[in-house]
Every structure is written in structure tokens, then in C-alpha cells.
C-alpha positions in Angstrom: 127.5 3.5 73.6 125.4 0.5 72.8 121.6 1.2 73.6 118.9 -1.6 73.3 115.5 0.4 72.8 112.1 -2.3 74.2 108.9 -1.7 72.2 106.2 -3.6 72.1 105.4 -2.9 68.8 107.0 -1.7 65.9 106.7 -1.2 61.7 105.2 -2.8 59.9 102.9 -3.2 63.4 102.5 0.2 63.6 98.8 0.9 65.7 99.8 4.7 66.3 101.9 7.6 66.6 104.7 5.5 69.2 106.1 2.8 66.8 107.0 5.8 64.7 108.4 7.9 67.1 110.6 5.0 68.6 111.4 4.8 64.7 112.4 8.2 64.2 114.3 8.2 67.9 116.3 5.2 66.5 117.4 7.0 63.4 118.3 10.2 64.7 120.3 8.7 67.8 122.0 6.2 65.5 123.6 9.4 63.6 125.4 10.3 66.9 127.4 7.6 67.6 125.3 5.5 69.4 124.9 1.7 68.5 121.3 1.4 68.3 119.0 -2.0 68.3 115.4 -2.0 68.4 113.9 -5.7 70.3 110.6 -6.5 69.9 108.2 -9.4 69.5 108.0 -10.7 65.5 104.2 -11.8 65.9 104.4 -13.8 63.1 106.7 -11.8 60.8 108.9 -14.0 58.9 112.5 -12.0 59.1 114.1 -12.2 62.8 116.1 -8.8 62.2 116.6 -6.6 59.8 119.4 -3.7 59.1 117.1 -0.1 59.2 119.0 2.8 58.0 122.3 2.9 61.0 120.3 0.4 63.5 119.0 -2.9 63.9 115.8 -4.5 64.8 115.7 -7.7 66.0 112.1 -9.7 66.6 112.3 -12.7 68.9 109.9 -15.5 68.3 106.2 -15.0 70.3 103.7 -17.0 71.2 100.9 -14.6 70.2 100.2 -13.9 65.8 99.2 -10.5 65.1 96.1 -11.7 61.9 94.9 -9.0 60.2 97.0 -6.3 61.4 94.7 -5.9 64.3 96.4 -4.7 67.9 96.3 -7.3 70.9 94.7 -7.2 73.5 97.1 -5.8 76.8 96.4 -9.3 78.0 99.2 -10.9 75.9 101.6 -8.3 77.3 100.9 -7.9 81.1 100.7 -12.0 81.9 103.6 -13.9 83.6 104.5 -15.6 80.0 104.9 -12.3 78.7 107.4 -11.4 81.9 108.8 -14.2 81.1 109.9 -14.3 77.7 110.6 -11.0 77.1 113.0 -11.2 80.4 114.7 -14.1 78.8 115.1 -12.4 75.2 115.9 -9.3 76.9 118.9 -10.8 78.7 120.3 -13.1 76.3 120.7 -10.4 74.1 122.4 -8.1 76.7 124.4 -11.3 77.0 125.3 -11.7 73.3 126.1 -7.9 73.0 127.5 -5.3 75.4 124.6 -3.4 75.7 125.3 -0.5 78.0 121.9 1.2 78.5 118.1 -0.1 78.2 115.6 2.2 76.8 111.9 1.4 77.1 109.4 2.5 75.0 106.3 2.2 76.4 105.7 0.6 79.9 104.8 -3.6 79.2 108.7 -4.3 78.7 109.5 -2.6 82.3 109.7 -5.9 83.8 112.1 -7.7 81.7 114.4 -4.7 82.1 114.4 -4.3 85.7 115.1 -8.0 85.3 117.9 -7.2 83.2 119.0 -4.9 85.4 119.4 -6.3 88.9 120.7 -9.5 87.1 123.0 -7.8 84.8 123.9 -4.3 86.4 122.4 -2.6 83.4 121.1 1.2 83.3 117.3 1.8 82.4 115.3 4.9 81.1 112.2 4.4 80.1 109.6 7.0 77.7 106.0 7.0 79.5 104.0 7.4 76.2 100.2 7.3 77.7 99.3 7.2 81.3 98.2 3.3 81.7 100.6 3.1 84.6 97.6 5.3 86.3 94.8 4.2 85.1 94.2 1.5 82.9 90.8 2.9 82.0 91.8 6.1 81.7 88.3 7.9 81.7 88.8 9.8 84.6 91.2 11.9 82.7 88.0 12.9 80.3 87.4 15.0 83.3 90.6 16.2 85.1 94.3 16.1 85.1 94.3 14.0 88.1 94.1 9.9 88.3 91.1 8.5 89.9 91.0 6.8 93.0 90.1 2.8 93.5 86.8 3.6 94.5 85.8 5.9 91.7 87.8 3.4 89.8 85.1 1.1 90.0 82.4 3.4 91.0 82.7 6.1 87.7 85.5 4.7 85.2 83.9 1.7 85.0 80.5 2.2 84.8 81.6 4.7 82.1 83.4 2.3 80.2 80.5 -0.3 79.9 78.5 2.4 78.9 80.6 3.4 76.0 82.3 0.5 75.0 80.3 -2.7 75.9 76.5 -1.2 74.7 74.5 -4.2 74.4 76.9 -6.4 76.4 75.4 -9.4 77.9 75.9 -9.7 82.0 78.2 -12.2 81.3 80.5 -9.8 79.0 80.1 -7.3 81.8 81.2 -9.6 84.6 84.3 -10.8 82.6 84.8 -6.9 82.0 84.9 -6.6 85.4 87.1 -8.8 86.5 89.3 -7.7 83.7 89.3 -4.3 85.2 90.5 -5.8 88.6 93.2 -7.2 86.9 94.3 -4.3 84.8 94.1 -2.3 88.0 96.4 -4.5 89.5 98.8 -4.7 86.5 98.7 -0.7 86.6 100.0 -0.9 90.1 102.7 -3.3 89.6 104.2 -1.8 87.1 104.3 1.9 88.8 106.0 0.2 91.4 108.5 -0.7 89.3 109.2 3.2 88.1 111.2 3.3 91.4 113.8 1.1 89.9 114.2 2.8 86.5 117.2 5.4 86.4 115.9 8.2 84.4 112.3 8.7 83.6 111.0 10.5 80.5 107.5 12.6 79.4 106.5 13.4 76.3 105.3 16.7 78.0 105.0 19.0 80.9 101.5 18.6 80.3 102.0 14.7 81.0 104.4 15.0 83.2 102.4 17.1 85.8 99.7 14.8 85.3 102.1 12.1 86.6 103.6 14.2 89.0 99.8 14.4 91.2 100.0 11.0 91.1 103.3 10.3 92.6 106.1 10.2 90.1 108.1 12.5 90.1 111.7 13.1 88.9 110.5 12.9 85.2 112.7 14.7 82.0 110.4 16.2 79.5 111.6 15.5 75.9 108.8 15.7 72.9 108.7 12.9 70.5 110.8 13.8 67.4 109.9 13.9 63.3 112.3 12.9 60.5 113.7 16.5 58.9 115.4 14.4 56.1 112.3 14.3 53.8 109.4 16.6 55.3 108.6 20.2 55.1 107.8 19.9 51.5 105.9 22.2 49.4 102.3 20.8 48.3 99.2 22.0 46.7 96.5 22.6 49.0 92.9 21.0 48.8 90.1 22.6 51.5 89.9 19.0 53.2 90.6 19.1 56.9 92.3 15.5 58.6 91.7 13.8 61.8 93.5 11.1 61.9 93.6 8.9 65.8 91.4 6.5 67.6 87.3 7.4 67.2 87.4 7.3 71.0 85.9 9.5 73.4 89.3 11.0 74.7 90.4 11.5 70.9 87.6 14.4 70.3 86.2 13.3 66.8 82.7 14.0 68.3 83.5 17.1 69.2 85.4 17.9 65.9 82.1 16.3 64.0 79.6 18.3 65.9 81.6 21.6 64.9 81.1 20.8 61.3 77.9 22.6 60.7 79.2 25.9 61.8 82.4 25.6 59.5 80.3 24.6 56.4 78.2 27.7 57.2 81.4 29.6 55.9 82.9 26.8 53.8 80.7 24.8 52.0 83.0 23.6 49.9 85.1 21.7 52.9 85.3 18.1 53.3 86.3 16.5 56.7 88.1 12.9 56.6 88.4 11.0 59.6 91.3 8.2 59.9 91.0 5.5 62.2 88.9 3.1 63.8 86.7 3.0 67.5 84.1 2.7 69.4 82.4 6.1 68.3 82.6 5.4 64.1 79.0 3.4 64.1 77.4 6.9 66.3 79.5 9.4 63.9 78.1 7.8 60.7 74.6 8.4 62.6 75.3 11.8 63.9 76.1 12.6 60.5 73.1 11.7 58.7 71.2 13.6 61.8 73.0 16.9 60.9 72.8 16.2 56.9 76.4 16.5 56.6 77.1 13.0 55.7 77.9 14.1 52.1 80.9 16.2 53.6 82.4 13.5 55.3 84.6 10.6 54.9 85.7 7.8 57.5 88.6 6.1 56.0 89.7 3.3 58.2 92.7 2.9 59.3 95.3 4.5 57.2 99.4 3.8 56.2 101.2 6.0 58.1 103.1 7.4 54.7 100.0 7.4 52.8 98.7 9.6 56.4 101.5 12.2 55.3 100.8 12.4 51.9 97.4 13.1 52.6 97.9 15.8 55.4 100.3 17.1 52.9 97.6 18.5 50.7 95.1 19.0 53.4 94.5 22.5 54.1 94.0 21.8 57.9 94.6 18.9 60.5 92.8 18.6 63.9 93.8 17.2 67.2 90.4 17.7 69.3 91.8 16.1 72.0 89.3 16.7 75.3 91.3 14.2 77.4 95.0 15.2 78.5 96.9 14.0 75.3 100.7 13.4 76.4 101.6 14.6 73.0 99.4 14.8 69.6 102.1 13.3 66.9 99.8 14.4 64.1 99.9 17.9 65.2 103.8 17.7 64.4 103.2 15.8 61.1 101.0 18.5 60.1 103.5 21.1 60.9 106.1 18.9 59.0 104.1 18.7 56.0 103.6 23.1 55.8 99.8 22.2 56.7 98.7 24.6 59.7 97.0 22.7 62.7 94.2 23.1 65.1 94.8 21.7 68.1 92.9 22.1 71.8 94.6 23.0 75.0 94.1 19.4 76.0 96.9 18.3 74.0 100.9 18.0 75.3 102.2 19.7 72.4 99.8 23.2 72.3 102.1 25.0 74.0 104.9 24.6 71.7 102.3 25.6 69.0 102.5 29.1 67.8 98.9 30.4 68.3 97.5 32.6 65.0 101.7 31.8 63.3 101.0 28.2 62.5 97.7 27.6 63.5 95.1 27.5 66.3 95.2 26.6 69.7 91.7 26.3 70.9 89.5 24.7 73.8 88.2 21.5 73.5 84.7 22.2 72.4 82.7 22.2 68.9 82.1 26.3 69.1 86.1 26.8 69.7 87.5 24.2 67.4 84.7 25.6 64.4 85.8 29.0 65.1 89.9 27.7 65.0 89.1 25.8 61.7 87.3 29.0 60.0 90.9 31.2 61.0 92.8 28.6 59.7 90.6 28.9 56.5 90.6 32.4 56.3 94.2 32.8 56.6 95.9 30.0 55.0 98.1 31.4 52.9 99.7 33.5 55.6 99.7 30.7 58.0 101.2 28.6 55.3 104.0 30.8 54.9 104.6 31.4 58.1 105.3 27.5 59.0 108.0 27.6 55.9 109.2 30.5 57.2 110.3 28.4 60.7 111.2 25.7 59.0 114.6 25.4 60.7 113.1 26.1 64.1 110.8 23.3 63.4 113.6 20.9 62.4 115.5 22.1 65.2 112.9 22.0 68.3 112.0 18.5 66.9 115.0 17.1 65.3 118.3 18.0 67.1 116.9 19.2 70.3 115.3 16.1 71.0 118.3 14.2 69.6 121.3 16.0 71.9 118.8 15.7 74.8 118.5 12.3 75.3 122.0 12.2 74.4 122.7 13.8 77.6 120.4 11.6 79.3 122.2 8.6 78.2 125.7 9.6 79.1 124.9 11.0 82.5 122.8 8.0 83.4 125.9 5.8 82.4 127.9 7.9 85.0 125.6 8.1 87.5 
């Protein structure tokens, strides 16, 4: 079967845990008989395809450079140019090649293969990796499970939003904002109402997939993301550092994570906390730092390479997922795992329930008292937690390796009968 996966992005554009999962995907699938190719925009990048492992990735010209391996605004991808060069890509290379299914990963590409598919017959699943078809703001899930309305829309996400993101924003700023938000609202709406097209629909989680489910999708698969078992679960010496690595965004937790400090350094003096990644909350956690005194024991390191990210978990003695907003997934929970590095991760996040709570590490709530107090038991029984993580090993390679592999196999073949 010839599949042709969509993402947006992909390596060496890697801005977060998708790119890598649609990598991994790729790879694993490819060993089961499946003719894999990954499309996506080059941005600038010289080669126009390249041969990865047992699949191909082709990048078609854009019109939009990616300088200084900084994201793009969701502009460049939800604007008629966008629909319609990615439509036309899409389908000349269905064209060229007998693709038999589309696979989107993400949500911008679902328009060029609905395209593709009334024009050219051809199947579509698609793997809802955040929850933008709901709300494009998204900071109504810092407070439930359930998408806001259009008047709270406007009335609480946005204010919220200004008041986070845009402080000192002239009213012109604000008023662009604004319309902005119209038209992301809009965008949101459009492409949810393209869902009812798609054959088979995919969630990261039951956790996501409920969440999607109150807002009126429903019909959804849940398959986690998957790791690469070929080179991970590897033995490394332990430092007492603990790793955050994800946006410094409200909905991330590294707040929450930071105000928890103190407590844990009660206990563990010795402990040093590095935060990976960039936000809107980096300039008021460097403050908040220098409030509690703690600035010595911390370290913001920018964005990091996602191999040098493993290394680095792999001689941390403890990861964190803080999560407080409804995380479809938490990659770096799984990374940990795959590295024999216990996690601490809050109920918030899709993957906590396939976490083995006081085996592997901590499930916790989502606030600086609970995630302190998960940190310390991670701490105080390391070793055991450790060994307990090698122990699984194969259960770990097999929830997230072949499972994941043989189920969207069966996906793919009984969408192609259907």
C-alpha cells in the first residue's frame, strides 16, 4: 500500500514533539510493507527529497522561508495560497504515483486532501495532534475539558490572551489581534467542518479524544504517538538534574513546576532544574526566580536539538510534564521513559494513564505542592524506579513501538476497504 503522510513541518523544521512523531510513524510503518512518503513544504531547504531510512520525503517549493529556524505564523498555512498550493502539490503527486491512502498529520493540510479526495477518489485519515480545530486560542482549556463558546470566545479567551501574550501592546496591536482572532475563529470552523469528510479520524488519547467528543466529533481511534525502540532504553549515569523541556506557556506548567522548586530544594539542595524551550513566561520565570533566590539552581536553555534533548534526559534523574491544560499527549514523558529516566507527569496530560504510578514515576495534580511532593518520590526512590522502567522495557517497546505500528495498520487496510 502506497501512503502519502501531509505535515506541515518536518526535520530539520522540527518546533516540537509532532515532526518527530510523524518521523518515527514513517519509520516504523515503512518496516511493514507500506510505501511510505512524507510531503511537506521545503521553506527554503535546498534538497527537494531525500531517501530516510525505508521512506521518502519530498519538499515542494513555498512561498514562505523559514530564517532562523523560527516557526511561522498559522497565517502562512490557513490563507487561500496555502489551500492552494498545497492542493496542487498534493494532487500532482497522487498523480505521479499511485498513492492509495492520505494521512494527515496535523490539521492545515486537510484541505488539500479533501481536495485530493473528491477529485481523485482517494482515502483520508487524519492524526488530530492539538485541539486548534476547537479553539484557536485554546485558553479555555486552562480551565476545563470543554471548548469555549463564541461569546466567551471573545469575552474570556481573548481578553486572557492579550493579557498574557500582548503586555504592553499598543491599541493598534490589540486591534490587529483582534481581528486576527476573528479570523482564526473562522479558520477553526472551516476546517472542523471539513472532519466530516475525512474517513477515519485519529487521537493521540482518550484524554483528547473526549475532549473532542463534547465538542462534536465523534467517531475518533485512539492510537498514542510512538518512540524509536531501535536505539533507546539505554543505560546512563544519572546526575540529580530534573528536565522540562516544551513551550514556557501557560498551558505547558513551567510556572507551576518553578514555583514547586523551593519545596524540593528543601530536601535536595543539591538539584538543578533546566528548562528547554522558549515563551511568553521565560522573561517572568527568570524574575520569579530571583524573587524565590533560586536562580542559582536553575537554567533556561533555549530551544534545544531534539537528540541533544535525549541525551540530556538520558542522564537526568527526573523529567517533568506539569501540564495544567489538557495535553493530548506529553512526548517527553515517553522520551523519558525511553531513556530509563522515571517521569513526573500531572493528570492533565494524555499519556498519565498509561503511566505506572510509584513503578516508573509519578502521576500527580497539576499544582506546585503535588508536582514538589512527586519530584521528592522520584528522588527518594530512584534507583528502584530506575530499575523498574528496565525491568518493562519490552512492554515499553511494545505499547509504543508495535502496538502503535499494527494499529494503524489496521486502520489503513480497513479504510481502503471501506
Amino acid at each position: 500500500m502506497n501512503v502519502l503522510l501531509l505535515s506541515e513541518y518536518f526535520k530539520p523544521y522540527d518546533f516540537g514533539g509532532s515532526e518527530w512523531s510523524t518521523y518515527y510513524l514513517a519509520k516504523g510503518l515503512s518496516k511493514k510493507n507500506f510505501k511510505l512518503t512524507i510531503l511537506t513544504p521545503n521553506y527554503g531547504r535546498a534538497h527537494s527529497n531525500e531517501n530516510v531510512y525505508n521512506f521518502e520525503v519530498i519538499r515542494f517549493p513555498f512561498y514562505k522561508k523559514i530564517k532562523n529556524r523560527k516557526q511561522l505564523s498559522p497565517f502562512w498555512q490557513t490563507n487561500i495560497i496555502w489551500l492552494l498550493w498545497t492542493s496542487f502539490y498534493t494532487i500532482k503527486y497522487c498523480l505521479q504515483n499511485q498513492v492509495d491512502l492520505i494521512h494527515i498529520q496535523g490539521k492545515y493540510f486537510l484541505p488539500a486532501a479533501i481536495v485530493a479526495k473528491f477529485l481523485l477518489g482517494k482515502k483520508v485519515i487524519i492524526t488530530l495532534r492539538d485541539y486548534i480545530l476547537l479553539c484557536p486560542l485554546g485558553l479555555c482549556f486552562l480551565e476545563g475539558d470543554k471548548a469555549c463558546t463564541l461569546p466567551n470566545y471573545f469575552i474570556s479567551d481573548l481578553r486572557k490572551y492579550i493579557s498574557i501574550y500582548m503586555q504592553g501592546a499598543s491599541r493598534y496591536q490589540i486591534f490587529i489581534q483582534i481581528l486576527a482572532s476573528i479570523r482564526a475563529r473562522l479558520v477553526s470552523y472551516f476546517l472542523r467542518l471539513l472532519l466530516m469528510f475525512v474517513d477515519s479520524k485519529i487521537a493521540l488519547s482518550k484524554l483528547e479524544k473526549d475532549i473532542y467528543k463534547r465538542s462534536g466529533v465523534k467517531k475518533m481511534t485512539v492510537i498514542a504517538n510512538p518512540i524509536d525502540t531501535d536505539h533507546l532504553l539505554k543505560s546512563w549515569i544519572k546526575n540529580k538534574k530534573v528536565a522540562f523541556a516544551g513551550r514556557l506557556t501557560p498551558g505547558k506548567g513551567p510556572d507551576v513546576l518553578l514555583e514547586s522548586i523551593p519545596t524540593i530544594l528543601e530536601k535536595y539542595p543539591e538539584v538543578s532544574f533546566y528548562f528547554f524551550g522558549e515563551g511568553v513566561l521565560k522573561a517572568r520565570l527568570i524574575t520569579r526566580a530571583m524573587s524565590l533566590k533560586i536562580s542559582h539552581k536553575i537554567k533556561f536553555g533555549g530551544r534545544i536539538d531534539h537528540q541533544n534533548l535525549l541525551n540530556f534526559i538520558s542522564s537526568s534523574a527526573v523529567t517533568a510534564v506539569p501540564s495544567i491544560w489538557p495535553e493530548p499527549f506529553g512526548r517527553v514523558a515517553l522520551e523519558s521513559l525511553a531513556m530509563s529516566t522515571p517521569t513526573v507527569v500531572t493528570t492533565r496530560t494524555g499519556i498519565a494513564k498509561s503511566i505506572k504510578n510509584k513503578k516508573w514515576g509519578r502521576v500527580v495534580n497539576p499544582t506546585p505542592e503535588s508536582i514538589a511532593h512527586g519530584i521528592i518520590y522520584v528522588l527518594d526512590n530512584f534507583k528502584a524506579l530506575r530499575q523498574n522502567i528496565k525491568k518493562d522495557k519490552f512492554e515499553i517497546q511494545d505499547r509504543w513501538g508495535a502496538q502503535v505500528y499494527n494499529s494503524y495498520s489496521k486502520i489503513y487496510r480497513k479504510v481502503m476497504v471501506q
